[in-house]
PLY file of the C-alpha trace (Angstrom):
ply
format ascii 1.0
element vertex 81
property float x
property float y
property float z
element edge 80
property int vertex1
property int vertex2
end_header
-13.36 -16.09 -16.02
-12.54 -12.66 -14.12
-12.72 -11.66 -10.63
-13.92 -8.30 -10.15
-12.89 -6.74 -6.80
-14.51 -3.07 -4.92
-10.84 -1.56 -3.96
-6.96 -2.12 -4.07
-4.42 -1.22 -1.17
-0.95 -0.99 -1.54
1.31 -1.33 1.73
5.05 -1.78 2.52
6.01 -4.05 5.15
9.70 -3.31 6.83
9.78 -7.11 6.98
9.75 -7.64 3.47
12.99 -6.84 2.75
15.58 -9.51 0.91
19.20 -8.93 -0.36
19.88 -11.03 -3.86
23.17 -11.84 -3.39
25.55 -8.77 -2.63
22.93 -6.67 -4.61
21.40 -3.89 -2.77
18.23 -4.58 -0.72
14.89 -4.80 -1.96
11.92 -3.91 -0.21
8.49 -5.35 -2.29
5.09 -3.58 -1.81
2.06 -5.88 -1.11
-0.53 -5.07 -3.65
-3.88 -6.04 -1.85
-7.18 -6.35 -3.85
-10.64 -6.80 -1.19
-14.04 -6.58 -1.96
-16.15 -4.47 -0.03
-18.73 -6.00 2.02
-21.21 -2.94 2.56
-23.25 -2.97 -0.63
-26.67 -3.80 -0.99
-26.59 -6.86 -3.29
-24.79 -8.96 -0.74
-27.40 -12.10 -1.38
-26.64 -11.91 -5.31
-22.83 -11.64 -4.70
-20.17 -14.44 -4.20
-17.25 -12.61 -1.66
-13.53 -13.62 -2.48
-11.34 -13.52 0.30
-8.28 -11.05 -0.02
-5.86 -11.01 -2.76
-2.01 -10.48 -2.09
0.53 -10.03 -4.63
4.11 -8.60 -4.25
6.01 -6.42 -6.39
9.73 -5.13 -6.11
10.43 -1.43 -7.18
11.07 -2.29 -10.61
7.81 -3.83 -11.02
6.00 -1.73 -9.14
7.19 1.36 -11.32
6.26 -0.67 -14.64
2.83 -1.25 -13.41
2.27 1.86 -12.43
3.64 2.99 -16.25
0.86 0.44 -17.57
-1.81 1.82 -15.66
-1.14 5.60 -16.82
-1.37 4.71 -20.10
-4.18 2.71 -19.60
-5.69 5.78 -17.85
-4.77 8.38 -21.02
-6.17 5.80 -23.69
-9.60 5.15 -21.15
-9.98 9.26 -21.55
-9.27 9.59 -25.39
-12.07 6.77 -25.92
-14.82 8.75 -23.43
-13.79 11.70 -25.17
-14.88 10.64 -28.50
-18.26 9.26 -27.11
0 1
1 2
2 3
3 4
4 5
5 6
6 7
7 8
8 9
9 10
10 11
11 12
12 13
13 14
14 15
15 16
16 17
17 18
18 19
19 20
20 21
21 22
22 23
23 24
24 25
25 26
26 27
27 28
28 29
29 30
30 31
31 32
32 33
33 34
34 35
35 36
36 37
37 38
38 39
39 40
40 41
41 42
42 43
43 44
44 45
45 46
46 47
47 48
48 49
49 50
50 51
51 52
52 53
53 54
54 55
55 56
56 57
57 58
58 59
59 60
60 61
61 62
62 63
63 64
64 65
65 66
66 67
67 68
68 69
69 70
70 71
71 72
72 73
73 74
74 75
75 76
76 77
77 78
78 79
79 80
């Protein structure tokens, strides 16, 4: 089953910094999805609290790659409708 959420915030917190080892230090972004409580359906819709995931640079940067492509492919397929 999928959750479906209304919007998707991404923050960076100072305080989520860590240092693997004597590598340099990484600072994660919090990738927050919500749902948005202002629509009209409210009595036919179950709310989910917040979702928080966090991502390093390097993951970050590859899901941001996936989503572009995702992006190009979503406008070659509404192209050809």
């Amino acid at each position: 089953m999928s959750d479906y959420r209304d919007g998707i915030h991404c923050r960076i917190d100072p305080e989520q910094v860590w240092r693997p080892g004597d590598a340099r230090p990484v600072q994660e972004i919090s990738v927050i999805m919500t749902d948005d409580h202002r629509f009209d359906d409210w009595r036919d819709r179950c709310w989910l609290p917040p979702a928080i995931c966090t991502l390093t640079p390097d993951e970050a940067r590859e899901f941001a790659f996936e989503l572009l492509t995702f992006a190009e492919e979503a406008e070659q397929i509404g192209a050809r409708l």
